[in-house]
C-alpha positions as protocol buffer text, in pm:
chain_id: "A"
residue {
  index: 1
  type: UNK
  ca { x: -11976 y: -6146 z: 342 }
}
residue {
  index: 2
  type: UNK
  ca { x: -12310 y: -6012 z: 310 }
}
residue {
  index: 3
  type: UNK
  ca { x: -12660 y: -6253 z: 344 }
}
residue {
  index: 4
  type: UNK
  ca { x: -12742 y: -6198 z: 11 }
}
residue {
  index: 5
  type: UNK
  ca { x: -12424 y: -6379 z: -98 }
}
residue {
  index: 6
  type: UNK
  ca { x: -12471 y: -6685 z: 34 }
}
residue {
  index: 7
  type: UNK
  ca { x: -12698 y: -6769 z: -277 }
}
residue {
  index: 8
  type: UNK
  ca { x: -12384 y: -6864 z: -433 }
}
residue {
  index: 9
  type: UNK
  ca { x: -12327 y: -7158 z: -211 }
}
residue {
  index: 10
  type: UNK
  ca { x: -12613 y: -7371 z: -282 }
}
residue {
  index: 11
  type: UNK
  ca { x: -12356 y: -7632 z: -402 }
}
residue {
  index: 12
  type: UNK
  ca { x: -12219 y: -7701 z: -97 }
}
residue {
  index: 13
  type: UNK
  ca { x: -12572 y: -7864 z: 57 }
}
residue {
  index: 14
  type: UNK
  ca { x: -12465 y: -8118 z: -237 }
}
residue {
  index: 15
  type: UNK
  ca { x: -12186 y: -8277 z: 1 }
}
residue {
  index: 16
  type: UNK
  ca { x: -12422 y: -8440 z: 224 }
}
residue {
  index: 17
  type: UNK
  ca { x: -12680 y: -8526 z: -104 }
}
residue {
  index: 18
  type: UNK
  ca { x: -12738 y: -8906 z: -112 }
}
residue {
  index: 19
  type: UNK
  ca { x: -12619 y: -8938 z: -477 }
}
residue {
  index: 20
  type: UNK
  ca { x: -12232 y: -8995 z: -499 }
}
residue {
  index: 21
  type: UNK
  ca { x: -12170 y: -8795 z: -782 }
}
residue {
  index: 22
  type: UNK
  ca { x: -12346 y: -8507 z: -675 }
}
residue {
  index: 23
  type: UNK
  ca { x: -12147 y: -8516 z: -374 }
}
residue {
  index: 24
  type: UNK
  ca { x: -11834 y: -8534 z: -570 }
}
residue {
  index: 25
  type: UNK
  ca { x: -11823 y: -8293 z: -753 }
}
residue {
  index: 26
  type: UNK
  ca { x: -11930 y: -8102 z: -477 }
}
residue {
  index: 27
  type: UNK
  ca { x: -11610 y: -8187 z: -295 }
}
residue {
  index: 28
  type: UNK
  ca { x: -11384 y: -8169 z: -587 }
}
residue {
  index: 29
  type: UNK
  ca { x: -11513 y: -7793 z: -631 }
}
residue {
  index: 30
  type: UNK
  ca { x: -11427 y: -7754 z: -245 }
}
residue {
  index: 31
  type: UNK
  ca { x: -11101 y: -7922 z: -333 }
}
residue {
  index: 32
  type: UNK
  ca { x: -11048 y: -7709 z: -664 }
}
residue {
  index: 33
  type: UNK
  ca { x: -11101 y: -7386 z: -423 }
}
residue {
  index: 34
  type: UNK
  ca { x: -10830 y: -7554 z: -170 }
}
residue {
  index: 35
  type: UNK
  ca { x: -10577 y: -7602 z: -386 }
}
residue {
  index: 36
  type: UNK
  ca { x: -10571 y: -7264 z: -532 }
}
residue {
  index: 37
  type: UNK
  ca { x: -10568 y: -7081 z: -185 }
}
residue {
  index: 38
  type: UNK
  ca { x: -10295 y: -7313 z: -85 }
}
residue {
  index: 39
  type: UNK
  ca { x: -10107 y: -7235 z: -382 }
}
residue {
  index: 40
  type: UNK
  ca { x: -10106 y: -6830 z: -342 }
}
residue {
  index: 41
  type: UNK
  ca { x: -10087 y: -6864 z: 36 }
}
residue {
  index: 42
  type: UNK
  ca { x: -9684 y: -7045 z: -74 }
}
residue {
  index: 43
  type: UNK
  ca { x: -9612 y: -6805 z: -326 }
}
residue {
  index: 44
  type: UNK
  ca { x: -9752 y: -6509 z: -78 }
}
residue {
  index: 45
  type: UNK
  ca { x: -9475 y: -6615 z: 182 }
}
residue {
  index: 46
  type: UNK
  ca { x: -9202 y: -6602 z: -122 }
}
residue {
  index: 47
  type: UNK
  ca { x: -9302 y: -6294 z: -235 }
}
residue {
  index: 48
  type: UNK
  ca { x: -9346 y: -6078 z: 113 }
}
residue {
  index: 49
  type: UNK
  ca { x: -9008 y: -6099 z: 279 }
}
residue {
  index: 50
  type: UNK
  ca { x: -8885 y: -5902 z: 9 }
}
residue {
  index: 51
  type: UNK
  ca { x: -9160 y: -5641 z: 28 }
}
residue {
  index: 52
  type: UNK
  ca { x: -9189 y: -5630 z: 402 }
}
residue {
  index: 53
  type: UNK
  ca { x: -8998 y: -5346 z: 622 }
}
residue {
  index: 54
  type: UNK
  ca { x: -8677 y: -5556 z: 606 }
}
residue {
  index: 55
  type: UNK
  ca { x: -8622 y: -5511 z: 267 }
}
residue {
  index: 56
  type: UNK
  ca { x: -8389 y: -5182 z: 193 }
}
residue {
  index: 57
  type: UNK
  ca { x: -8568 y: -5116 z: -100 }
}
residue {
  index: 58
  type: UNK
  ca { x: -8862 y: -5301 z: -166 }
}
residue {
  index: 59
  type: UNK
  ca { x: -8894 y: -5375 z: -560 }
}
residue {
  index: 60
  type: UNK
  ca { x: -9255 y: -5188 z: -649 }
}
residue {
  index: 61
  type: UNK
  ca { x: -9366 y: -5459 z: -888 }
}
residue {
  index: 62
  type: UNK
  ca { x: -9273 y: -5736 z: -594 }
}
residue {
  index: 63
  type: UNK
  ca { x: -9498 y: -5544 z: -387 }
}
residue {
  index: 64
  type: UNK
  ca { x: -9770 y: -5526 z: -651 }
}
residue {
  index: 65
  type: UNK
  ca { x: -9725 y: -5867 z: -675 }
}
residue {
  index: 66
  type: UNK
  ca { x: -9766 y: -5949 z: -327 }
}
residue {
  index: 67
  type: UNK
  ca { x: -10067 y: -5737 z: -303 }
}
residue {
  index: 68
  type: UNK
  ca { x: -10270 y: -5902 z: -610 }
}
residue {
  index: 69
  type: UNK
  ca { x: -10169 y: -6234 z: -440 }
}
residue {
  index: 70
  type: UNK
  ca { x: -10352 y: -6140 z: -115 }
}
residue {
  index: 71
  type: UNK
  ca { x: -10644 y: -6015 z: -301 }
}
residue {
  index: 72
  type: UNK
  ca { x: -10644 y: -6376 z: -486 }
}
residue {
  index: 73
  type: UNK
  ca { x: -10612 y: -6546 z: -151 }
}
residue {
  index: 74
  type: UNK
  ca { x: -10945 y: -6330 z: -34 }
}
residue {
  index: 75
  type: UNK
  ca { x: -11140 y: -6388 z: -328 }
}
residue {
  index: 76
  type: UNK
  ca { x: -11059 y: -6785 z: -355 }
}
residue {
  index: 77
  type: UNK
  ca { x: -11116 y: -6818 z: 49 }
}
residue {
  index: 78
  type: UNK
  ca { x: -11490 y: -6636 z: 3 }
}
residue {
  index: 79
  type: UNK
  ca { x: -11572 y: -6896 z: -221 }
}
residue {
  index: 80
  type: UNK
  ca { x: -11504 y: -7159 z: -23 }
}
residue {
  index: 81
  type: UNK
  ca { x: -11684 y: -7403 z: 183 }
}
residue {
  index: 82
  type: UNK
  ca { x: -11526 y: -7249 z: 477 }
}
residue {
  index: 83
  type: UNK
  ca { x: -11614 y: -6894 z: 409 }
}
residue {
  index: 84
  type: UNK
  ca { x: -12023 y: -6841 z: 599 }
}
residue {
  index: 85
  type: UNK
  ca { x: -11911 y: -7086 z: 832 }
}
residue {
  index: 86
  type: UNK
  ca { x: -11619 y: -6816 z: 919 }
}
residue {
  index: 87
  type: UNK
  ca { x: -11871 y: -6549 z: 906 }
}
residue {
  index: 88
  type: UNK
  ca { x: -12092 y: -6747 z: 1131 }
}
residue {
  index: 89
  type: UNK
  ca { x: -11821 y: -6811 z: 1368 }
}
residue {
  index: 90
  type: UNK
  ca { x: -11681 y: -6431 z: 1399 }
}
residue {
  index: 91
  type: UNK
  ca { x: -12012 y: -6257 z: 1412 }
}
residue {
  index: 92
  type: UNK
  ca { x: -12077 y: -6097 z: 1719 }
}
residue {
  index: 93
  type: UNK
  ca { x: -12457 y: -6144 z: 1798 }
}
residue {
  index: 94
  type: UNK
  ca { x: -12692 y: -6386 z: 1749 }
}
residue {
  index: 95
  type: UNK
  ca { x: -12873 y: -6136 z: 1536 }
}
residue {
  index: 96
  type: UNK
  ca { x: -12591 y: -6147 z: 1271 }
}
residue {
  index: 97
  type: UNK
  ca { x: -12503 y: -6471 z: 1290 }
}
residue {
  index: 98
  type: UNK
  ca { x: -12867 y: -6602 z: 1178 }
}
residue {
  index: 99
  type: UNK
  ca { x: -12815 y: -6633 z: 771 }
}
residue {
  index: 100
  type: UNK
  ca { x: -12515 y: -6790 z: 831 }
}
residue {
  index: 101
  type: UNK
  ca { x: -12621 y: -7094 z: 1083 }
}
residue {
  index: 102
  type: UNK
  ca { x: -12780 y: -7331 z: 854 }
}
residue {
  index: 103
  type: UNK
  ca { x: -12424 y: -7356 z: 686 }
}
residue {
  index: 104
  type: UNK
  ca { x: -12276 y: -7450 z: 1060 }
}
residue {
  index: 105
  type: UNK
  ca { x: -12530 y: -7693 z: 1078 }
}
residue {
  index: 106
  type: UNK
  ca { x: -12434 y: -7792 z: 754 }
}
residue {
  index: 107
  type: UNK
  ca { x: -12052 y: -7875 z: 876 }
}
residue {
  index: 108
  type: UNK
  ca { x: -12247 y: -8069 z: 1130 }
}
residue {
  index: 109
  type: UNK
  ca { x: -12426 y: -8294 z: 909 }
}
residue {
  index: 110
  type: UNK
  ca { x: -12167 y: -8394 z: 697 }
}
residue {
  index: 111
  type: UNK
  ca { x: -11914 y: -8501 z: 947 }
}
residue {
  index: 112
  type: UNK
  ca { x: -12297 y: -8692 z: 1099 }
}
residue {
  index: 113
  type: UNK
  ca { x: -12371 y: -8838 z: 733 }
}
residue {
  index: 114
  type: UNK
  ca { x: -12066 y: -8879 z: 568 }
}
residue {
  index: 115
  type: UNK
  ca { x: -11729 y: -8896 z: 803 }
}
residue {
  index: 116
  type: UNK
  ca { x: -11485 y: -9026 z: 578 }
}
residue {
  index: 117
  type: UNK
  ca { x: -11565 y: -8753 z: 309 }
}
residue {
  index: 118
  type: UNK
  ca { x: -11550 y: -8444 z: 596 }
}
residue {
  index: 119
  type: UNK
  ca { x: -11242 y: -8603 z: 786 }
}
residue {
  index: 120
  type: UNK
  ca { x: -11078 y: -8593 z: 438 }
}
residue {
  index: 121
  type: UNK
  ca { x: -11195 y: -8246 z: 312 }
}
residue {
  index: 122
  type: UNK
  ca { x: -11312 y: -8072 z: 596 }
}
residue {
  index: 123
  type: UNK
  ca { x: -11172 y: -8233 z: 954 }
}
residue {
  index: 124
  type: UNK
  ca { x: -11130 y: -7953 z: 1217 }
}
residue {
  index: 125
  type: UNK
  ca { x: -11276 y: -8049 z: 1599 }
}
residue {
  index: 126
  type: UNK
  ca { x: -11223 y: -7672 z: 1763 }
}
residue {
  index: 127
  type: UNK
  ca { x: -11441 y: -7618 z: 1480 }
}
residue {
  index: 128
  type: UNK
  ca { x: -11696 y: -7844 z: 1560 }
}
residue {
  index: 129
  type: UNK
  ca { x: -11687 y: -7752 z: 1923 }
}
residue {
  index: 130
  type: UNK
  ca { x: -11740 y: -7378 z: 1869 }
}
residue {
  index: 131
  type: UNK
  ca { x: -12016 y: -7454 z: 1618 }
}
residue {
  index: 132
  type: UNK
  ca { x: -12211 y: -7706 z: 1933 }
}
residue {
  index: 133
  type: UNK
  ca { x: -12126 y: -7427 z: 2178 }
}
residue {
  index: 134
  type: UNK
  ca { x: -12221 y: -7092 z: 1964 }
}
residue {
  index: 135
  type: UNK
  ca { x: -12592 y: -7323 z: 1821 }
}
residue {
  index: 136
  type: UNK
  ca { x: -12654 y: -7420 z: 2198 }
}
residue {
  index: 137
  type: UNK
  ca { x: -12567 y: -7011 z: 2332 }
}
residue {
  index: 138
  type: UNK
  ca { x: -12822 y: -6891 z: 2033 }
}
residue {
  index: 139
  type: UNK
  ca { x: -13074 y: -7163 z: 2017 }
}
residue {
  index: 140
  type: UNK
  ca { x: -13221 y: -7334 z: 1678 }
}
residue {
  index: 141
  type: UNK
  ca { x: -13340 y: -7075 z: 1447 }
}
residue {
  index: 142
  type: UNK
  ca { x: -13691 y: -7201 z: 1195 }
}
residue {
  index: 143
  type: UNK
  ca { x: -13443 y: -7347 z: 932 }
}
residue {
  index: 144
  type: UNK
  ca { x: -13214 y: -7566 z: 1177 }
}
residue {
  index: 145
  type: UNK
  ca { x: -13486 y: -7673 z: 1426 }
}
residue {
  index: 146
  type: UNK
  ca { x: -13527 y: -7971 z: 1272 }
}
residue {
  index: 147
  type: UNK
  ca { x: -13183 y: -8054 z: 1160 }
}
residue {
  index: 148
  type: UNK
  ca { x: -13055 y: -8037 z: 1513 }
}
residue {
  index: 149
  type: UNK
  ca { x: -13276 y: -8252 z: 1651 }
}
residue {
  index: 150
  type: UNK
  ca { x: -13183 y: -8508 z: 1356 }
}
residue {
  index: 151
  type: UNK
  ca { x: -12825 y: -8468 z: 1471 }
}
residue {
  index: 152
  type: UNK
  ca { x: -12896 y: -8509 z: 1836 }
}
residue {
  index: 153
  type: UNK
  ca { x: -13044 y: -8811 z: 1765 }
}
residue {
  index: 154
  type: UNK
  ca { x: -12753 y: -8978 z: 1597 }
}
residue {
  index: 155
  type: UNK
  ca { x: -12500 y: -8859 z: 1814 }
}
residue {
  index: 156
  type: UNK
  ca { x: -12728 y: -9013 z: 2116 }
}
residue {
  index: 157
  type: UNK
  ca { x: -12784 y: -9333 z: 1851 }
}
residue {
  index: 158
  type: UNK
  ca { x: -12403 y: -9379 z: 1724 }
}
residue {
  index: 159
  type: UNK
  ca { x: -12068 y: -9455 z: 1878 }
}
residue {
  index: 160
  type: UNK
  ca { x: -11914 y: -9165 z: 2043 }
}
residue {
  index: 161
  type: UNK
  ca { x: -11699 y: -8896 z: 1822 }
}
residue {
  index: 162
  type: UNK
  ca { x: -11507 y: -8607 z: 1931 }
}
residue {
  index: 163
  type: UNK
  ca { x: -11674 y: -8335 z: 2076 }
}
residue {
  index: 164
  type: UNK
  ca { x: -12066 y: -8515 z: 2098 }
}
residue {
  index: 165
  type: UNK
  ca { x: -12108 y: -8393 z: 2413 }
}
residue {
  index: 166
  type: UNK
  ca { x: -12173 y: -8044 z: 2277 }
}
residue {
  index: 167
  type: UNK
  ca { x: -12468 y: -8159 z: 2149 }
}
residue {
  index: 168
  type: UNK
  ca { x: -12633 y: -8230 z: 2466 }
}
residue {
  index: 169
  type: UNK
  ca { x: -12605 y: -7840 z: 2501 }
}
residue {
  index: 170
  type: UNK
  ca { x: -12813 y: -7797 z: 2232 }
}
residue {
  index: 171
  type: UNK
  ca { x: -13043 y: -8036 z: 2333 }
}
residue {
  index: 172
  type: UNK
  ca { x: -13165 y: -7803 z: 2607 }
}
residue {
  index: 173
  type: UNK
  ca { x: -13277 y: -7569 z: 2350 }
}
residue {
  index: 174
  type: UNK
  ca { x: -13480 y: -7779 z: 2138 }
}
residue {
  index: 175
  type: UNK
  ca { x: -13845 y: -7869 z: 2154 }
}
residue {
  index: 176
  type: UNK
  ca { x: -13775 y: -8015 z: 2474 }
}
residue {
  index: 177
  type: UNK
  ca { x: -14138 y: -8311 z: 2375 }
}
residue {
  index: 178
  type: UNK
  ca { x: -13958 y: -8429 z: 2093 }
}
residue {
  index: 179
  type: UNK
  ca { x: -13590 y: -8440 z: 2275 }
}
residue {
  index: 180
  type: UNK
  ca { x: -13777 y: -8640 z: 2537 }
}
residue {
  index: 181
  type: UNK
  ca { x: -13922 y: -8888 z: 2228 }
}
residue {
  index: 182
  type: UNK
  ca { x: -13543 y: -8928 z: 2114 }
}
residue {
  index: 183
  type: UNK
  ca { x: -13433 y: -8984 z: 2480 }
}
residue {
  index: 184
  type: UNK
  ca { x: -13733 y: -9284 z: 2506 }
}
residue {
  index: 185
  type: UNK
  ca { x: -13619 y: -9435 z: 2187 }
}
residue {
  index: 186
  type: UNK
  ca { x: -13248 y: -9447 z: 2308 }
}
residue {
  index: 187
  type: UNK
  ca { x: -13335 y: -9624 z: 2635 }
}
residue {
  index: 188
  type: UNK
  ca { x: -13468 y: -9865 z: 2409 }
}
residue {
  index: 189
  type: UNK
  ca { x: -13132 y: -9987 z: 2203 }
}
residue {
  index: 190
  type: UNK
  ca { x: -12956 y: -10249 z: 2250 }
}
residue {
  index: 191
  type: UNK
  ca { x: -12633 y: -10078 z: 2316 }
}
residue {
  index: 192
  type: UNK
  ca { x: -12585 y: -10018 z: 2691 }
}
residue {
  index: 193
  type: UNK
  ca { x: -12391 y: -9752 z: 2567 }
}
residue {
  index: 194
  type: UNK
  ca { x: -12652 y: -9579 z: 2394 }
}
residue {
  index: 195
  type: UNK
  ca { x: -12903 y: -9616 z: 2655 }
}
residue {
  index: 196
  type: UNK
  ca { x: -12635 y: -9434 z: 2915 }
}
residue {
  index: 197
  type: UNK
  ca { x: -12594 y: -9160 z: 2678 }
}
residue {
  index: 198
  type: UNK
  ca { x: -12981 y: -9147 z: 2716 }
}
residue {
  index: 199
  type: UNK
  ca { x: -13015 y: -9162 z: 3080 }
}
residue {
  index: 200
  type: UNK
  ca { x: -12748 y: -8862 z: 3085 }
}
residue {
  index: 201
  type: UNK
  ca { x: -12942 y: -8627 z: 2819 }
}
residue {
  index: 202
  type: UNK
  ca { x: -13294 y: -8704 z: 3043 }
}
residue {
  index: 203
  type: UNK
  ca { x: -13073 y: -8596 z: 3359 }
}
residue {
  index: 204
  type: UNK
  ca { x: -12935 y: -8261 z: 3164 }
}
residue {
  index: 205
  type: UNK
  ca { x: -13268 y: -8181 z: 3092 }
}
residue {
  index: 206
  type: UNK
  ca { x: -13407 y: -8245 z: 3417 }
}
residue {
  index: 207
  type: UNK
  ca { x: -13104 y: -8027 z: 3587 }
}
residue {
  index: 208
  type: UNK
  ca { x: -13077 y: -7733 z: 3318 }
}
residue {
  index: 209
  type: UNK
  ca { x: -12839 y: -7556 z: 3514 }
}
residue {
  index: 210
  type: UNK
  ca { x: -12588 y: -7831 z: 3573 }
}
residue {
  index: 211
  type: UNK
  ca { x: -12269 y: -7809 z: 3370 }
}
residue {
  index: 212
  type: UNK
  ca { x: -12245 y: -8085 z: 3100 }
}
residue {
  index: 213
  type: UNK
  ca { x: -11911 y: -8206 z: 3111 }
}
residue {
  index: 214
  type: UNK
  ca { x: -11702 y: -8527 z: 3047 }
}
residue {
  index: 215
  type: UNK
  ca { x: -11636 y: -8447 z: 3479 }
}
residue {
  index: 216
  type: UNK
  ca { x: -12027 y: -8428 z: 3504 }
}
residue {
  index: 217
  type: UNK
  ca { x: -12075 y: -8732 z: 3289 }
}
residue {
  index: 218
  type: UNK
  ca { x: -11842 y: -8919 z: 3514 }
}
residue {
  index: 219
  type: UNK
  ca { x: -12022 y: -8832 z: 3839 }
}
residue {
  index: 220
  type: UNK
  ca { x: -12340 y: -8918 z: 3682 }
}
residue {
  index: 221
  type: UNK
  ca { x: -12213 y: -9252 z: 3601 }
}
residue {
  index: 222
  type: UNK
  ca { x: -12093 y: -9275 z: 3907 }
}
residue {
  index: 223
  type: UNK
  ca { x: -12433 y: -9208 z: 4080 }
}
């Protein structure tokens, strides 16, 4: 996937858009895109024992068949919501991976905004943890600056989910002023949960080359 392609996926910004409907059919074009890769993926695994190197003599138009099939499978799976994501994922510098992060931080803010709709459509926690740990290796870029200080903020703010702690990474990259702001406003909560969560982003910051781990989040709660 080339940069210049990801014009075509302006409709997928529309699952975390505050109107329902755009958001539906946002996720019923995800969906629609889903359904058809699962579809050729089953009838790919009919059709290729019979064309692999176990069959005596494979039938020519079973093998044409099987190779359309895979081209299908390639061209419905590069439309999908999944696809830059993937391509953000698998690059192998920062350099490349730059077009493609504000779709990462994308995945982030739907399973942030809407969890029922991305546990339902889009659910996947390595995922999520290799998106927190590839965003905190490269640092924001001028599009997700912002955005991941929004996120940091209500995974400090909100009941703990799967993989959070990634974000504390991250925190250390961002305009460290503002992180500080987010940290004050924590302390202030009424959740003694939220203000610990606080107290431990403050102490990451102040020790940036301590690990942050759920061990390290244990001995600080310890201390």
């Amino acid at each position: 996937m080339q940069a210049e392609q990801l014009a075509d996926f302006t409709w997928a910004f529309d699952v975390v858009h505050p109107d329902a409907e755009r958001r539906r059919a946002a996720i019923e074009r995800e969906r629609g895109y889903q359904d058809d890769w699962a579809r050729l993926h089953s009838w790919s695994r009919v059709v290729r024992p019979r064309t692999g190197d176990d069959a005596e003599r494979p039938d020519p138009r079973l093998v044409a068949e099987h190779d359309q099939t895979e081209a299908a499978k390639r061209d419905v799976h590069a439309r999908m919501f999944a696809a830059p994501i993937w391509h953000y994922l698998a690059a192998e510098t920062a350099q490349e991976r730059a077009p493609f992060a504000r779709f990462a931080v994308l995945f982030l803010r739907w399973e942030t905004d809407f969890p029922q709709e991305w546990a339902e459509h889009a659910l996947s926690w390595p995922a999520k943890r290799q998106i927190l740990r590839t965003l905190a290796a490269d640092g924001p870029t001028v599009e997700t600056h912002a955005e991941l200080l929004g996120l940091l903020s209500a995974a400090i703010g909100r009941e703990h989910r799967c993989e959070d702690l990634g974000y504390l990474k991250i925190a250390r990259t961002l305009h460290e002023p503002t992180v500080r702001m987010i940290i004050e406003s924590a302390e202030r909560s009424l959740d003694g949960l939220v203000r610990l969560r606080a107290g431990y982003l403050g102490w990451a910051l102040d020790n940036p080359a301590a690990p942050v781990t759920p061990a390290s989040w244990r001995r600080w709660l310890r201390g």
